[in-house]
C-alpha positions as CSV (number, residue, x, y, z in Angstrom):
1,X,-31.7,170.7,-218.4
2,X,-34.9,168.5,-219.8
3,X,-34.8,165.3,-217.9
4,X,-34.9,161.8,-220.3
5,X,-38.1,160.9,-218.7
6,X,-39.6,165.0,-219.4
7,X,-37.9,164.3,-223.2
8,X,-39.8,161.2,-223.6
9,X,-42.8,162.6,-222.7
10,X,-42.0,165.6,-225.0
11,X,-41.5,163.4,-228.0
12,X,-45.1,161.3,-227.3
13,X,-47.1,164.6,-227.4
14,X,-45.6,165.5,-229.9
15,X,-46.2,162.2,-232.2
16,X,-49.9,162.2,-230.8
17,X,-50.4,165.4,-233.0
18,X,-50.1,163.3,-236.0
19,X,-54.1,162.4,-237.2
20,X,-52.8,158.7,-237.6
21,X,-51.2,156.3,-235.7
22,X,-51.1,155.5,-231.9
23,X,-47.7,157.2,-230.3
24,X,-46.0,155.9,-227.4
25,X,-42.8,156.4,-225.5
26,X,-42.0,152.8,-225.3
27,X,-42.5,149.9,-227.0
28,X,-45.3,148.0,-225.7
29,X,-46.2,144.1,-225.5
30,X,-48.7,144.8,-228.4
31,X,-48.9,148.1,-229.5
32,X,-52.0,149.2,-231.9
33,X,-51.4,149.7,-235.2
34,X,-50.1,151.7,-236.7
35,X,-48.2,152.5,-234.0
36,X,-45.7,154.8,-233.7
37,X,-42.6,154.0,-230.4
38,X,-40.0,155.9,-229.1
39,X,-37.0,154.9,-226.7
40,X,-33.8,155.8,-225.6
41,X,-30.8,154.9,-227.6
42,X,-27.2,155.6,-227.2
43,X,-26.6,159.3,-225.5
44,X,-23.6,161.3,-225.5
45,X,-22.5,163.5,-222.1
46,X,-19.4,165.1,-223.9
47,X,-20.8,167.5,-226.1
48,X,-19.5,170.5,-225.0
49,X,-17.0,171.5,-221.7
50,X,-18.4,171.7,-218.2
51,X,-21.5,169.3,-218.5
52,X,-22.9,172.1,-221.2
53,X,-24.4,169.7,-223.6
54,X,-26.8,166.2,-223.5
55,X,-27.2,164.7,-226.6
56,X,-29.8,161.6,-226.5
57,X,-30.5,159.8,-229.5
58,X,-33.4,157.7,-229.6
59,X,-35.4,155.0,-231.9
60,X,-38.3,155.7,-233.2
61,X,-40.3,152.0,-234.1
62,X,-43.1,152.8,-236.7
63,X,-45.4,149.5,-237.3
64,X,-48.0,149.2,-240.3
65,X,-50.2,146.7,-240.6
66,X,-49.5,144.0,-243.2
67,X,-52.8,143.6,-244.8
68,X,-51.2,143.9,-248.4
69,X,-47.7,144.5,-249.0
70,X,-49.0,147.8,-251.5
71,X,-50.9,149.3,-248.6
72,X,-48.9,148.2,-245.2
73,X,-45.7,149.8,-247.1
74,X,-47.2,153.0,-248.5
75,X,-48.5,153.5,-245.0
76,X,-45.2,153.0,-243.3
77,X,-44.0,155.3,-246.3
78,X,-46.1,158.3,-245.2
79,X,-44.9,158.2,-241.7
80,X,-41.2,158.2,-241.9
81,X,-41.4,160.4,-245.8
82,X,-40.0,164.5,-245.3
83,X,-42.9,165.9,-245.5
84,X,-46.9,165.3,-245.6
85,X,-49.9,165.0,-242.4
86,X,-48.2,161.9,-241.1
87,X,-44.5,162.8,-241.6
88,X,-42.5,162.2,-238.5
89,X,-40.0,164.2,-239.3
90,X,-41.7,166.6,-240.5
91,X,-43.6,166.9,-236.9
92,X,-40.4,167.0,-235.3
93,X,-39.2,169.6,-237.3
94,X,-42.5,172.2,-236.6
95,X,-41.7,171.6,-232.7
96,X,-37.8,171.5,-232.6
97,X,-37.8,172.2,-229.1
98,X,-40.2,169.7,-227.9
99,X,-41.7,172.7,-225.7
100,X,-38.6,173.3,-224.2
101,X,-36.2,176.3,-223.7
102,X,-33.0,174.2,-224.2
103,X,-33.5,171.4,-226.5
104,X,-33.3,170.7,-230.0
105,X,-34.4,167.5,-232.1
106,X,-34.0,166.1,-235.6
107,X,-34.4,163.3,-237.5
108,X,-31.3,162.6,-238.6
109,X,-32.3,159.1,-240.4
110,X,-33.8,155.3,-241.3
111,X,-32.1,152.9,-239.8
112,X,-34.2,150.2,-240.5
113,X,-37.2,149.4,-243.0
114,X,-38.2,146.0,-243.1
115,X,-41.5,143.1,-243.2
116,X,-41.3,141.9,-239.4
117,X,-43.7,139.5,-236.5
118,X,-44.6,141.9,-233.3
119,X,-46.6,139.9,-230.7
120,X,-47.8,137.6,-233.5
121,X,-48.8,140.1,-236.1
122,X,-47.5,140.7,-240.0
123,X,-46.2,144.3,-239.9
124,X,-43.9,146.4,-241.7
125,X,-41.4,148.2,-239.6
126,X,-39.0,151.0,-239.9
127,X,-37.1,152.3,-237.0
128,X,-35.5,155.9,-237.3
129,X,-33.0,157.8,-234.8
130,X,-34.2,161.4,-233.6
131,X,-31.6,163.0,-232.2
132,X,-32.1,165.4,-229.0
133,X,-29.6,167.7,-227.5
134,X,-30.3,169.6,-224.5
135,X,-28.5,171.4,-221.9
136,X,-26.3,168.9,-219.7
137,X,-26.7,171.2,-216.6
138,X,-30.2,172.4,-214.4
C-alpha cells in the first residue's frame, strides 16, 4: 500500500520533470508561476473486498501568469493539453505508477479553467483531477 503522504510526494517528482513550471504538493501562500499544485481530494476505500483497493483523487491547480490574456492562456493551455513537453497528463501517463509496484494514475479531466486573483496576482487557472488507485492493504 503507497501511503497519501508517499503518493504526494510521488506525484511532485513526477511534475518537477516537466522543463516548466514550479511543482508542488500543496498549494502554497504564493506559489511561483507558473506553478503547478497538487492535493488531496475526495478518496474512495470501497473499491474492491477486503481493503484490496485505495482510490485517491486529487486536484491538480495549474497557475499562468496573466501578462496578456493570448499568452497567460496558451500557457495554461500547454500544461493541462494531451500531449506536448509541458503536458501534465501526458507526464502522468509515461509514469503511471508514480514509481510504485501498486499504483496507478490518470488524468481523468478539467474541472476548472478560469481568469482568477492568488495572493494578489492576475493568473489564469485550471484545476484537473488525477485519479490514483493503489492497493488498500501493506
Amino acid at each position: 500500500m503507497s501511503s497519501l503522504s508517499a503518493i504526494r510526494d510521488a506525484i511532485k517528482t513526477t511534475l518537477d520533470a516537466l522543463p516548466e513550471g514550479n511543482a508542488y504538493d500543496f498549494v502554497p501562500d504564493n506559489p511561483t508561476l507558473p506553478a503547478v499544485c497538487a492535493y488531496p481530494s475526495p478518496a474512495d476505500f470501497f473499491g474492491a473486498f477486503g481493503r484490496g483497493l485505495d482510490t485517491w483523487e486529487f486536484e491538480i491547480l495549474v497557475l499562468t501568469a496573466r501578462g496578456s490574456d493570448r499568452a497567460g492562456q496558451d500557457k495554461l493551455d500547454q500544461f493541462i493539453t494531451g500531449a506536448g513537453s509541458l503536458s501534465i497528463r501526458q507526464a502522468i501517463f509515461n509514469n503511471r505508477t508514480l514509481g510504485f509496484a501498486d499504483t496507478d494514475a490518470q488524468v481523468s479531466g478539467v474541472l476548472e479553467y478560469r481568469p482568477t486573483v492568488v495572493a494578489g496576482v492576475d493568473v489564469y487557472a485550471a484545476r484537473l483531477r488525477l485519479v490514483v488507485q493503489t492497493s488498500g492493504t501493506s
